[in-house]
N, C-alpha and C positions, 0 to 999 in steps of 0.2 A: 834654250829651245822650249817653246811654249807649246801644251798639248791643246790642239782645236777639239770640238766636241765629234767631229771628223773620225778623227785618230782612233775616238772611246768607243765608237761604234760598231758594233759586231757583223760581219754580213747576214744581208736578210736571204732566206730563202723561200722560195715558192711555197704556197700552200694547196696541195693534193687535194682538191675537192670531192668529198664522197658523199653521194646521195644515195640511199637505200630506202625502196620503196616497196613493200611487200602487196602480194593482190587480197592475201588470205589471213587470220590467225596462226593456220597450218602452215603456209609455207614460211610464214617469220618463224614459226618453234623448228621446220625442219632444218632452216638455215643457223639458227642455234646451234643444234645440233651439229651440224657439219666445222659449223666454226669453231667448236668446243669440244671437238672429237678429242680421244686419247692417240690418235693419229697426227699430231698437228705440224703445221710445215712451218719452219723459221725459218721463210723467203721473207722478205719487205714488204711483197704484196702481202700476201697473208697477216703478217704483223698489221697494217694498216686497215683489214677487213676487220681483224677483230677490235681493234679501236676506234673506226667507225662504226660498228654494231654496239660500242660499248657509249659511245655519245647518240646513238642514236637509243637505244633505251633509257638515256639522263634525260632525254630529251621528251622523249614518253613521258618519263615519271613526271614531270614540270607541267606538261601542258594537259595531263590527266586523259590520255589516250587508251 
């Protein structure tokens, strides 16, 4: 039995688009805040907020915003 490159492949899954767009300095630091509280919720949304707020400040840092 010969393995196709079929077989190696792992399923793909959807990718969760997150665009976060702030109007202010202030509301990007309040939302910091809220996302890095000592409160913090281990839902999957949540998880995904702060890993979108965490590529959206790599993303800052790069294009010097």
């Amino acid at each position: 039995m010969s393995e196709s490159g079929d077989e190696k492949m792992g399923v793909a899954k959807p990718i969760k688009p997150m665009n976060i767009q702030f109007e202010n300095d202030q509301q990007e630091r309040d939302f910091e805040k809220w996302a890095y509280s000592n409160k913090k919720s281990m839902s999957e949304s949540a998880k995904r907020v702060r890993a979108g707020l965490k590529a959206y400040r790599e993303a800052k840092k790069r294009f010097g915003r």
